[in-house]
Phi, psi and omega in degrees: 000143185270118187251156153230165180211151186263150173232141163182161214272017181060301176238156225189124179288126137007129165066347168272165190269178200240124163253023198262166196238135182246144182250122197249143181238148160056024166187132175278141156307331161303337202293141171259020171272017168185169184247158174258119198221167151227138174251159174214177191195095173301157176300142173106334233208160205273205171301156196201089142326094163250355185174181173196137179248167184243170173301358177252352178080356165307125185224157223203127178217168193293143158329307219263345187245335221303329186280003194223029185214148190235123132226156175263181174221158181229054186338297164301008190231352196034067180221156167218132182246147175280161155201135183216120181253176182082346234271185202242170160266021160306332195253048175251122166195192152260120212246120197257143153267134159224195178226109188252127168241262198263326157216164146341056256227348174201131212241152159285146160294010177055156192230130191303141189195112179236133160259094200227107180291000000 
């Protein structure tokens, strides 16, 4: 079964980039039978698309973020990252690593990320 998990640094200054890393266990990330993606979720607020990268390094991000978001892959480490530069305390949520295949079909538990001097 496949898991994943977020790593990150929970508060993030005004104007610094946002960094975080998901670690997928018991499935590669090279595989093309799926995109690698993060979601977030403001308080209060439904679910938020922000992106996905593929076994090809192609990455496809939500309209509203695409200038300030990045992600990669670490293949040897099976891991894949955010990077949301710039960021405000608009970008305070909780932020999920999944997995898209056909759906969503497996989420991370997500990490908490408050943006704050």
């Amino acid at each position: 079964q496949v898991l994943l998990q977020e790593s990150g640094p929970g508060l993030v200054k005004p104007s610094q980039t946002l960094s975080l890393t998901c670690t997928v266990s018991n499935g590669p990330i090279t595989t093309n039978a799926y995109y690698w993606a993060w979601i977030r979720q403001p308080p209060g607020k439904g679910l938020e698309w922000i992106g996905y990268i593929t076994n090809t390094d192609i990455t496809y991000f939500s309209p509203s973020l695409e200038s300030r978001t990045s992600i990669s892959r670490d293949t040897s480490n099976n891991q894949f990252s955010l990077h949301l530069s710039s960021v405000t305390p608009e970008d305070t949520a909780v932020y999920y690593c999944a997995r898209l295949g056909n759906q969503f079909d497996a989420w991370g538990q997500g990490t908490q990320i408050t943006v704050s001097s």
